[in-house]
mmCIF file of the N, C-alpha and C atoms, coordinates in Angstrom:
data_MODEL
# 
_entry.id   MODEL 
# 
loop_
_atom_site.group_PDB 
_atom_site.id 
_atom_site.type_symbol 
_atom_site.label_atom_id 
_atom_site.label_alt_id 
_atom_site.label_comp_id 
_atom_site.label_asym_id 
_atom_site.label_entity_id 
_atom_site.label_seq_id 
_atom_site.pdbx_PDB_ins_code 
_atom_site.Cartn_x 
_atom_site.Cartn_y 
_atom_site.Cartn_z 
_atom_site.occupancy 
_atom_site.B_iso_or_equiv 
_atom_site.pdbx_formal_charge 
_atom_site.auth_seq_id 
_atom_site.auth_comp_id 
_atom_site.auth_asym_id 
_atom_site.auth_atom_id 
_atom_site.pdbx_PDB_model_num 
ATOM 1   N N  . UNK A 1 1  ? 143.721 50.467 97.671  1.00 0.00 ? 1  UNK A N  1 
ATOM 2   C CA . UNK A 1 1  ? 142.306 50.129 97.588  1.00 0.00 ? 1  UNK A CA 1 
ATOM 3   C C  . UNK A 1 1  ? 141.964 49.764 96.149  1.00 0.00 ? 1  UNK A C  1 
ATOM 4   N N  . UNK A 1 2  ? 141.262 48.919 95.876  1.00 0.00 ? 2  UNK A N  1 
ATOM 5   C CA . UNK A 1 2  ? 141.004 48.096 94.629  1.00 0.00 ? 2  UNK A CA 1 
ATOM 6   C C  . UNK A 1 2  ? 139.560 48.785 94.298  1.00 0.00 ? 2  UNK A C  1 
ATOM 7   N N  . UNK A 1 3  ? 139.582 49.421 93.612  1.00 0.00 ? 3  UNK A N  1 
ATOM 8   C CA . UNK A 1 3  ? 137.818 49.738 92.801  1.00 0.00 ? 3  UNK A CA 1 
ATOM 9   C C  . UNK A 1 3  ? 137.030 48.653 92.825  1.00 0.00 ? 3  UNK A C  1 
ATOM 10  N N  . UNK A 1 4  ? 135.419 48.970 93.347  1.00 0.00 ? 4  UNK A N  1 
ATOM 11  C CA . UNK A 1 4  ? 134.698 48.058 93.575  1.00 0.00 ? 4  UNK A CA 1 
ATOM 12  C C  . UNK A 1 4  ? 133.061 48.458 93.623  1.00 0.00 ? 4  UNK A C  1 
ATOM 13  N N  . UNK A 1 5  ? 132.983 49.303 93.029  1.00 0.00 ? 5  UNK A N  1 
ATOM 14  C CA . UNK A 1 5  ? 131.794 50.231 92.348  1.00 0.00 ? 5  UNK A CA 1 
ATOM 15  C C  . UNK A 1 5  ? 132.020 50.404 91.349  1.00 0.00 ? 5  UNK A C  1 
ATOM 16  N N  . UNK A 1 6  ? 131.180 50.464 90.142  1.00 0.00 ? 6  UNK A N  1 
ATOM 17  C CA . UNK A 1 6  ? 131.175 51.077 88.835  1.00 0.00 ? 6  UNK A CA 1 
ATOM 18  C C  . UNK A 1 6  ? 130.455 52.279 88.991  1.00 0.00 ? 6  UNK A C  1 
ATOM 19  N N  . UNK A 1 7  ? 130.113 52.743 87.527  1.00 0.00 ? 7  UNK A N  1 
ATOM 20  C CA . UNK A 1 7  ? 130.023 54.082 87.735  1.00 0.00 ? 7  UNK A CA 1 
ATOM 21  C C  . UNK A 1 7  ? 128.292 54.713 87.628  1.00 0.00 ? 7  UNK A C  1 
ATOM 22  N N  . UNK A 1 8  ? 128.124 53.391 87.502  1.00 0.00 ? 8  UNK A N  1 
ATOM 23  C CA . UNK A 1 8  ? 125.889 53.787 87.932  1.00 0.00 ? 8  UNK A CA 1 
ATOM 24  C C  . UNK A 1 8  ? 126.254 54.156 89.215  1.00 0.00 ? 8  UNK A C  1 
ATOM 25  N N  . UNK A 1 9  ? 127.059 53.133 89.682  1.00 0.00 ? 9  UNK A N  1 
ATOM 26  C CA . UNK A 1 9  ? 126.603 53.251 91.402  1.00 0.00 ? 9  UNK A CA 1 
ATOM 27  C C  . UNK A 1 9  ? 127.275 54.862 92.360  1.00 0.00 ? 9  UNK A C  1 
ATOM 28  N N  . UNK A 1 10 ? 128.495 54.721 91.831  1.00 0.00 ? 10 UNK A N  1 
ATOM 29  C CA . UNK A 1 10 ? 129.057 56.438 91.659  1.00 0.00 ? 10 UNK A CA 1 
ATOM 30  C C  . UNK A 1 10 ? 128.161 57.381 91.313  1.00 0.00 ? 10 UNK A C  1 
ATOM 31  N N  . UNK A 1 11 ? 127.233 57.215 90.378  1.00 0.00 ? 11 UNK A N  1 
ATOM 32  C CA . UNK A 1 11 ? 126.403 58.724 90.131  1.00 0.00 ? 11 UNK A CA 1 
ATOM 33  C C  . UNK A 1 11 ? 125.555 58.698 90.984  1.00 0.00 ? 11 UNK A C  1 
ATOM 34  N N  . UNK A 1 12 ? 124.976 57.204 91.011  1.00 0.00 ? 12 UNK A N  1 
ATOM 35  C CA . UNK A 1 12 ? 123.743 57.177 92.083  1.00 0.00 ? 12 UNK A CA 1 
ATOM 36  C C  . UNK A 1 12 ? 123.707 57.628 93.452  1.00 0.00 ? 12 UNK A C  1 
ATOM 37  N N  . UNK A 1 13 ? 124.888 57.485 93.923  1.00 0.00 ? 13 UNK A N  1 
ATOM 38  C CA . UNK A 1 13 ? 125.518 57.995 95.785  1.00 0.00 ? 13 UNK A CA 1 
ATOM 39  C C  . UNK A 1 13 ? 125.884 59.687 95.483  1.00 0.00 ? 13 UNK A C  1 
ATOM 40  N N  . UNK A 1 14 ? 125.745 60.360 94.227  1.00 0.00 ? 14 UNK A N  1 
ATOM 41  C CA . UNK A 1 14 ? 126.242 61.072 94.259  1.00 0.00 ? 14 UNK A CA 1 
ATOM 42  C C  . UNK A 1 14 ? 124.852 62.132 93.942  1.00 0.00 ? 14 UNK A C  1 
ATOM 43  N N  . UNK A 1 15 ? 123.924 61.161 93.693  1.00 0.00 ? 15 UNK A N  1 
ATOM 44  C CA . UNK A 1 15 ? 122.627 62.103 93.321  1.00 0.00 ? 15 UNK A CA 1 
ATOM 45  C C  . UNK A 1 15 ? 121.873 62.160 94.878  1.00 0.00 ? 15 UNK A C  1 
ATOM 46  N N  . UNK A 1 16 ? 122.012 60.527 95.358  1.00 0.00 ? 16 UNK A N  1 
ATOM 47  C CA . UNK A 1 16 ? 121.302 60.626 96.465  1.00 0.00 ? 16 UNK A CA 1 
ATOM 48  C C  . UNK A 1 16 ? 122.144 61.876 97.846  1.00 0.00 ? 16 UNK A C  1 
ATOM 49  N N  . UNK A 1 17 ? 123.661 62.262 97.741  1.00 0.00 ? 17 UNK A N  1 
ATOM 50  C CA . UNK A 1 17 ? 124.271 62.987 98.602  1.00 0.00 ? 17 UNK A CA 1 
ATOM 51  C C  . UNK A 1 17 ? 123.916 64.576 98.213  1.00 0.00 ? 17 UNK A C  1 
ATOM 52  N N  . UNK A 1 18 ? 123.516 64.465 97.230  1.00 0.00 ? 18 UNK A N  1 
ATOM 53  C CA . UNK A 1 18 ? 122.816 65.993 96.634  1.00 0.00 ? 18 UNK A CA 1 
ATOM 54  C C  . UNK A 1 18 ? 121.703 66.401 97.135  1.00 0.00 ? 18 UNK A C  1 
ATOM 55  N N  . UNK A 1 19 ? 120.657 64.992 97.355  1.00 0.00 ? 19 UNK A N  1 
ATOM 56  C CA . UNK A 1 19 ? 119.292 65.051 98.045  1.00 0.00 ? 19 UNK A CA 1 
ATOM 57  C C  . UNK A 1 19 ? 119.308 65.442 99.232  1.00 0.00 ? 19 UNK A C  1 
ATOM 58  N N  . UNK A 1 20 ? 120.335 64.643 99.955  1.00 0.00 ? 20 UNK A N  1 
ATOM 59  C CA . UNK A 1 20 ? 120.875 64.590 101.179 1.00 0.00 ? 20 UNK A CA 1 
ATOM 60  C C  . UNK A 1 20 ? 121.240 66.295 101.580 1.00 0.00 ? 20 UNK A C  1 
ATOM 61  N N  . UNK A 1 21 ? 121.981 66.538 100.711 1.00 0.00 ? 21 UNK A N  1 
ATOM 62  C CA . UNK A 1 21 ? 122.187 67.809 101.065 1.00 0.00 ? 21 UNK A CA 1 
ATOM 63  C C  . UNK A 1 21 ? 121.429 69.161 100.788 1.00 0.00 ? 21 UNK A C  1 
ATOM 64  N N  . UNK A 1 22 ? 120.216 69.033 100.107 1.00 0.00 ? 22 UNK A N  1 
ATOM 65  C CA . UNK A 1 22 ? 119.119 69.515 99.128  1.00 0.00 ? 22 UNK A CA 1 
ATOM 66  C C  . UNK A 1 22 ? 118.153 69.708 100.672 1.00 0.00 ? 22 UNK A C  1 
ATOM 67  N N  . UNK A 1 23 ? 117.720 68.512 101.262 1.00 0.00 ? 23 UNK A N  1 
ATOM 68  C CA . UNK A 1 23 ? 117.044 68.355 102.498 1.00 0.00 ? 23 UNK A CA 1 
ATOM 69  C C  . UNK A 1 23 ? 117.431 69.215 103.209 1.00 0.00 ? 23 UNK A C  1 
ATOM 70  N N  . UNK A 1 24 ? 118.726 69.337 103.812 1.00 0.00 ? 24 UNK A N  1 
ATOM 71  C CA . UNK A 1 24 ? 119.420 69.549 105.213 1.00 0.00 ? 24 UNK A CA 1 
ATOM 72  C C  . UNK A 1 24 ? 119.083 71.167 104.824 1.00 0.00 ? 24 UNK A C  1 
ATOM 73  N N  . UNK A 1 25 ? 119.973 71.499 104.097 1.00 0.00 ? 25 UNK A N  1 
ATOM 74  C CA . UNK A 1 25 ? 120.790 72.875 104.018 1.00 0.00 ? 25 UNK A CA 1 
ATOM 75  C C  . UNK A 1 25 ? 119.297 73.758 103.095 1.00 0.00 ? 25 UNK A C  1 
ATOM 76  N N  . UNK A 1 26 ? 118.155 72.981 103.060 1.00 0.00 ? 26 UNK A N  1 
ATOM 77  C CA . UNK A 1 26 ? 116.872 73.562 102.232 1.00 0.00 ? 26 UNK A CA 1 
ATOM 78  C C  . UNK A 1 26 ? 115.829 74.141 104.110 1.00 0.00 ? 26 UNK A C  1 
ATOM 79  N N  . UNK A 1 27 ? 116.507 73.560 104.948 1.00 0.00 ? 27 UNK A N  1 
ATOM 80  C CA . UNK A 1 27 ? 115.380 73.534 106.222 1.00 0.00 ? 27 UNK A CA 1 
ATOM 81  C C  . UNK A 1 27 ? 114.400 72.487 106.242 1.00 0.00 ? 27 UNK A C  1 
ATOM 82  N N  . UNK A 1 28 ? 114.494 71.140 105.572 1.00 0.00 ? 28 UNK A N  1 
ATOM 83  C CA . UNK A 1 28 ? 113.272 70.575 105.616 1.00 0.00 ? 28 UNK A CA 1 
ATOM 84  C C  . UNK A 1 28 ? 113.554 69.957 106.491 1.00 0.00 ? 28 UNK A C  1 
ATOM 85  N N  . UNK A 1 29 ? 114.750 69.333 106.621 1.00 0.00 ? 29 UNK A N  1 
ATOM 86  C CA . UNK A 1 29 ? 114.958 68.059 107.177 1.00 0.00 ? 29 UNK A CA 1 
ATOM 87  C C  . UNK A 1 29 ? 116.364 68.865 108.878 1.00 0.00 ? 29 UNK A C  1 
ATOM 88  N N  . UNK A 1 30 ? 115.694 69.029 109.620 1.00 0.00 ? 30 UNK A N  1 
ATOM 89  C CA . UNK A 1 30 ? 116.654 69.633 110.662 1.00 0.00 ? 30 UNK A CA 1 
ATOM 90  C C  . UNK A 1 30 ? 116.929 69.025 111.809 1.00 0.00 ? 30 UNK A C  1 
ATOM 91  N N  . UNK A 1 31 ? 117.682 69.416 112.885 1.00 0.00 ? 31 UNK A N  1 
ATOM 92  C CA . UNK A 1 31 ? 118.178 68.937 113.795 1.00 0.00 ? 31 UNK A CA 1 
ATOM 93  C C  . UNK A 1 31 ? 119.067 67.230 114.293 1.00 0.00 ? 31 UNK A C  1 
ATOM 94  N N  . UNK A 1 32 ? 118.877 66.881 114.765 1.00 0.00 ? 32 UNK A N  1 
ATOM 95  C CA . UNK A 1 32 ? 119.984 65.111 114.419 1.00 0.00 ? 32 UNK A CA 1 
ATOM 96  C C  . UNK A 1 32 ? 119.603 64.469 113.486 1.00 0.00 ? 32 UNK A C  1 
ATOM 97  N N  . UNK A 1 33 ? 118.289 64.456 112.901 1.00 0.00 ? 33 UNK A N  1 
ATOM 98  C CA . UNK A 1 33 ? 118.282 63.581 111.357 1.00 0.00 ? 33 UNK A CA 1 
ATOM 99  C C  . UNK A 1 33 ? 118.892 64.440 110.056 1.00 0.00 ? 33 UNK A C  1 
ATOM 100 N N  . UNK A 1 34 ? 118.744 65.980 110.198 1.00 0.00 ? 34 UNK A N  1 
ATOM 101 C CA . UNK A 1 34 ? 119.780 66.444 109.501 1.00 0.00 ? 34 UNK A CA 1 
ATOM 102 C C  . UNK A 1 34 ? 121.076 66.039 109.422 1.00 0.00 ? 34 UNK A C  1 
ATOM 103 N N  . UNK A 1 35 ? 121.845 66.134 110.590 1.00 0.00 ? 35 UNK A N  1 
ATOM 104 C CA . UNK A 1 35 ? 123.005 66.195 110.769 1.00 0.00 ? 35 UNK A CA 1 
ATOM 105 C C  . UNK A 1 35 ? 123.417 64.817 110.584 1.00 0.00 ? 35 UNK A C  1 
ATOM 106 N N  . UNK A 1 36 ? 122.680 63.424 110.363 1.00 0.00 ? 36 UNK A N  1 
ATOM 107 C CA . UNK A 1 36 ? 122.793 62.047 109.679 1.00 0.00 ? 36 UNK A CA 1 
ATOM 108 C C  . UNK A 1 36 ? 122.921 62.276 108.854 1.00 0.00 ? 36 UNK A C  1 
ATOM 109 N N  . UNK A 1 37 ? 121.738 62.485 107.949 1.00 0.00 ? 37 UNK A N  1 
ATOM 110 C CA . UNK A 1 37 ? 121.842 62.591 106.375 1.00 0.00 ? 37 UNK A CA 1 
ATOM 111 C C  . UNK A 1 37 ? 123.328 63.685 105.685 1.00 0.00 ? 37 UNK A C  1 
ATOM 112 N N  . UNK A 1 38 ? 123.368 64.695 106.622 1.00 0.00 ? 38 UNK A N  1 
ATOM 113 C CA . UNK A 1 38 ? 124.862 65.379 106.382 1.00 0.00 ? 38 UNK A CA 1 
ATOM 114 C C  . UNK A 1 38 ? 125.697 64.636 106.128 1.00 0.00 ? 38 UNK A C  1 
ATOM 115 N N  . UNK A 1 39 ? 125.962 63.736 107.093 1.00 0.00 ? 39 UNK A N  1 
ATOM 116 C CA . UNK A 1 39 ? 127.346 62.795 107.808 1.00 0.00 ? 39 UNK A CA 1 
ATOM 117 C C  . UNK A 1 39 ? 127.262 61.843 106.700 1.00 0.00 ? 39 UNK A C  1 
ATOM 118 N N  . UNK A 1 40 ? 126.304 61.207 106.491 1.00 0.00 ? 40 UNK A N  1 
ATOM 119 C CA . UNK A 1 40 ? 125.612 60.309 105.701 1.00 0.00 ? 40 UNK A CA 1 
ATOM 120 C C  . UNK A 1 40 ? 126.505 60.536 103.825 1.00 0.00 ? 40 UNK A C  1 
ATOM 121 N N  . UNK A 1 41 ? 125.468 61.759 103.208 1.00 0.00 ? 41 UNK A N  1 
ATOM 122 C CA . UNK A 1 41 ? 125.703 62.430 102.042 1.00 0.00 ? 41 UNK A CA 1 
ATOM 123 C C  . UNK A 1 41 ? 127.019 62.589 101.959 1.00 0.00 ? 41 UNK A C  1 
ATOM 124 N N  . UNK A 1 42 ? 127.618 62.680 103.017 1.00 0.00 ? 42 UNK A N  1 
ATOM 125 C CA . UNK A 1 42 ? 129.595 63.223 102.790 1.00 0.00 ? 42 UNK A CA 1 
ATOM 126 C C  . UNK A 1 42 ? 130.192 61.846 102.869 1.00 0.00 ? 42 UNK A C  1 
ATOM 127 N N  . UNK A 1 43 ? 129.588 60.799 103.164 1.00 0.00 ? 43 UNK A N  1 
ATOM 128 C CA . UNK A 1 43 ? 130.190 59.447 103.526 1.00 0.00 ? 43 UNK A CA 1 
ATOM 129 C C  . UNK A 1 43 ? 130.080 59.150 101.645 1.00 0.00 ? 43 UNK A C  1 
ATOM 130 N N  . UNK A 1 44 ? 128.713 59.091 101.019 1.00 0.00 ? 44 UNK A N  1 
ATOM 131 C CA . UNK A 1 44 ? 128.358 58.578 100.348 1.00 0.00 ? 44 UNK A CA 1 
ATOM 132 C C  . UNK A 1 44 ? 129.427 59.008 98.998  1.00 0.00 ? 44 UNK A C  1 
ATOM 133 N N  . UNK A 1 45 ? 129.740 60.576 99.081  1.00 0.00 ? 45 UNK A N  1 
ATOM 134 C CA . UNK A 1 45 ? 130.473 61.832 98.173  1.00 0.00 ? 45 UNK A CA 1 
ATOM 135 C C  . UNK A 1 45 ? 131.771 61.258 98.358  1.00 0.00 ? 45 UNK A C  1 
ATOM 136 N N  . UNK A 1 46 ? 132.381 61.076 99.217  1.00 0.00 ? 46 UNK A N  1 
ATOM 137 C CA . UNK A 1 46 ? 133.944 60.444 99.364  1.00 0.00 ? 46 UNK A CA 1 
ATOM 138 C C  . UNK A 1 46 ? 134.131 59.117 98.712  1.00 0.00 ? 46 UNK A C  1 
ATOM 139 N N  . UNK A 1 47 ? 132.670 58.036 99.219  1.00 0.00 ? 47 UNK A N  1 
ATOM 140 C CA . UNK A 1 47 ? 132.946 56.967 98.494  1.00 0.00 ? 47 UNK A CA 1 
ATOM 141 C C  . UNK A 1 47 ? 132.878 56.612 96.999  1.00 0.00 ? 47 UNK A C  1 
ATOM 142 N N  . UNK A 1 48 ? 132.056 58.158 96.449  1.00 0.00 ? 48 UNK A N  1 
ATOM 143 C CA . UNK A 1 48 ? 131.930 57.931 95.294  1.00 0.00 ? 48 UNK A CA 1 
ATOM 144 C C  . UNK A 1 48 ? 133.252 58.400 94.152  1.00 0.00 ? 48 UNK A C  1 
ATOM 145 N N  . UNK A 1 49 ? 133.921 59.414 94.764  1.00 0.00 ? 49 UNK A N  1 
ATOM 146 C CA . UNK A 1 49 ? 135.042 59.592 94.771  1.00 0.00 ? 49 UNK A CA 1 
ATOM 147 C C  . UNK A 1 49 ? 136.132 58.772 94.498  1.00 0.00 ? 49 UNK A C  1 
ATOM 148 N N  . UNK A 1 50 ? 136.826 58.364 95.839  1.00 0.00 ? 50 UNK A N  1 
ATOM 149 C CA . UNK A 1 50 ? 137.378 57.377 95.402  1.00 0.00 ? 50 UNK A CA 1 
ATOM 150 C C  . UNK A 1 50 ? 136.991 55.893 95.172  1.00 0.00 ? 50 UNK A C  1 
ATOM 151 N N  . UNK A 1 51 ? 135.775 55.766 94.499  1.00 0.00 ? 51 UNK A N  1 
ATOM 152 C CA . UNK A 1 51 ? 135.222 54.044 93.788  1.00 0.00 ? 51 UNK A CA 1 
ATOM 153 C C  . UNK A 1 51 ? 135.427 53.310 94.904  1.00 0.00 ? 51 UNK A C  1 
ATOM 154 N N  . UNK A 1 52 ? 135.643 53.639 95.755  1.00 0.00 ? 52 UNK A N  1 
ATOM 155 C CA . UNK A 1 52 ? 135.881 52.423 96.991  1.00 0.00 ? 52 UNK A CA 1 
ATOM 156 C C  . UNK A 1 52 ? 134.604 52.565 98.080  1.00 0.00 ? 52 UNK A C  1 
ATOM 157 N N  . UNK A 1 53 ? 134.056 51.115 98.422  1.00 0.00 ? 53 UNK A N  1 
ATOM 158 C CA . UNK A 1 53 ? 133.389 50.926 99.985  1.00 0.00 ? 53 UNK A CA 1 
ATOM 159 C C  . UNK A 1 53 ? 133.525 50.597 100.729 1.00 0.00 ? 53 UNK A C  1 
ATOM 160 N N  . UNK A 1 54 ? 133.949 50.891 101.370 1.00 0.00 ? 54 UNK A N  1 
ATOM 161 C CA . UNK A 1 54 ? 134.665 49.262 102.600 1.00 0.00 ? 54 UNK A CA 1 
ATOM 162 C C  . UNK A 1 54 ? 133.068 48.759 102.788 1.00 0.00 ? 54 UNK A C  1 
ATOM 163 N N  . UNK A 1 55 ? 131.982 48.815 103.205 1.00 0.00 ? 55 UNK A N  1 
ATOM 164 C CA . UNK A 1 55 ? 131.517 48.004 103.231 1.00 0.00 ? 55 UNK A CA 1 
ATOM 165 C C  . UNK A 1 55 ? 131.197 46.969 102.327 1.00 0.00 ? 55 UNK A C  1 
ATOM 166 N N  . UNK A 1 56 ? 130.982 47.117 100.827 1.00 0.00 ? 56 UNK A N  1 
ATOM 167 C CA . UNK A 1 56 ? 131.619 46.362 100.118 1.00 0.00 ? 56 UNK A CA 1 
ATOM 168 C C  . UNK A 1 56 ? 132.614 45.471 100.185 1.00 0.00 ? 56 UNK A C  1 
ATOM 169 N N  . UNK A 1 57 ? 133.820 45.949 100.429 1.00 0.00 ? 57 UNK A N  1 
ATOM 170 C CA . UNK A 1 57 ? 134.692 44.425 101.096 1.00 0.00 ? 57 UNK A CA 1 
ATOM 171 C C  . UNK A 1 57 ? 134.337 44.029 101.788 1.00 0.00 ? 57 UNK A C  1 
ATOM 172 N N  . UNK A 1 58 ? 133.960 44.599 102.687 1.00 0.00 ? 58 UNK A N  1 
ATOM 173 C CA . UNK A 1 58 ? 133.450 43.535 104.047 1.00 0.00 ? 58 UNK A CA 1 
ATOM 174 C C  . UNK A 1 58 ? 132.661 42.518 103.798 1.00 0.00 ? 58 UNK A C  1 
ATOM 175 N N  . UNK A 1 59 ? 131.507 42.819 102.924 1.00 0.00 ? 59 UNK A N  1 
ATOM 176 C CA . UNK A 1 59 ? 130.544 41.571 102.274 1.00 0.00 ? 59 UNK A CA 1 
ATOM 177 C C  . UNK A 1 59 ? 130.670 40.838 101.314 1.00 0.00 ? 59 UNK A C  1 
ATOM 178 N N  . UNK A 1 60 ? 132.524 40.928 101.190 1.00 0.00 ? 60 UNK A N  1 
ATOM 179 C CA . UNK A 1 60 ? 132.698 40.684 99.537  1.00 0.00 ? 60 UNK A CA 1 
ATOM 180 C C  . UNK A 1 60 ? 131.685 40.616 98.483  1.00 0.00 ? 60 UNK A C  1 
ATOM 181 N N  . UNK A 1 61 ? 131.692 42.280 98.210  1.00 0.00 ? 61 UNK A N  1 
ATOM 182 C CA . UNK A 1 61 ? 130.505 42.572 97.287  1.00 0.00 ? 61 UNK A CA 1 
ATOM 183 C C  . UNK A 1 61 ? 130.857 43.384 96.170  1.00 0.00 ? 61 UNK A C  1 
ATOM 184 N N  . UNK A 1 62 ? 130.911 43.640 94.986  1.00 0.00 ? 62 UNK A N  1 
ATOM 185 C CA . UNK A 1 62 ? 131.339 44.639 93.949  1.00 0.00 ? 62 UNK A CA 1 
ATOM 186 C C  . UNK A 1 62 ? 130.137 44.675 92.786  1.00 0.00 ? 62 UNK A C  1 
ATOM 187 N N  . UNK A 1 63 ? 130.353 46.178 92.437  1.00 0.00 ? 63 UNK A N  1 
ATOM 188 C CA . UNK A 1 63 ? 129.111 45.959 91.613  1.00 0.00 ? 63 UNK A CA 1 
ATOM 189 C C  . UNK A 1 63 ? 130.300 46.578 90.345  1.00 0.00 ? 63 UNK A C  1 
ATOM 190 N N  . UNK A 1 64 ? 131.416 46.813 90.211  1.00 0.00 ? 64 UNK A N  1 
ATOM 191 C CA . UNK A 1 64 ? 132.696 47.268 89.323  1.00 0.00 ? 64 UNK A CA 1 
ATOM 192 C C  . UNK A 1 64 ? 132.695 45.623 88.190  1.00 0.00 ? 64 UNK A C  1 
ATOM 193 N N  . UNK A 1 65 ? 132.588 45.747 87.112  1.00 0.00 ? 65 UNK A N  1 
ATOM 194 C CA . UNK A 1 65 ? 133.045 44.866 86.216  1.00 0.00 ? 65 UNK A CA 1 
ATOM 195 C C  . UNK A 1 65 ? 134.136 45.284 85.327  1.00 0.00 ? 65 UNK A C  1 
ATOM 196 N N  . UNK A 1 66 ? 135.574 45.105 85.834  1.00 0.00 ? 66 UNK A N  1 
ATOM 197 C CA . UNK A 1 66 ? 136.453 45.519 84.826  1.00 0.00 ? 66 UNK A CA 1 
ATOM 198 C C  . UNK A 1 66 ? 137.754 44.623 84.990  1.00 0.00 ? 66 UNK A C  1 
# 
């Protein structure tokens, strides 16, 4: 997998998966829209992880300049 995020966009998925998880696991946000934003926040935490999106490839899209 080729890096294809830089690293605004890494903190940014990584603040919004905090929210994500801030919501859920706080009681605000419960039952199947919880359990999205869960699924969601852990999607976002992996991708930020390893710098990769596939949806990004898919749209041949990168926001990585290196």
């Amino acid at each position: 997998m080729k890096r294809n995020m830089s690293n605004t966009d890494r903190i940014v998925r990584v603040l919004i998966a905090a929210l994500f998880a801030y919501l859920y696991f706080g009681g605000i946000v419960t039952g199947g829209l919880g359990i999205v934003l869960v699924v969601l926040g852990a999607v976002f935490l992996l991708t930020s992880v390893v710098s990769f999106c596939p949806l990004y490839m898919l749209f041949k899209f990168s926001t990585y300049r290196g």
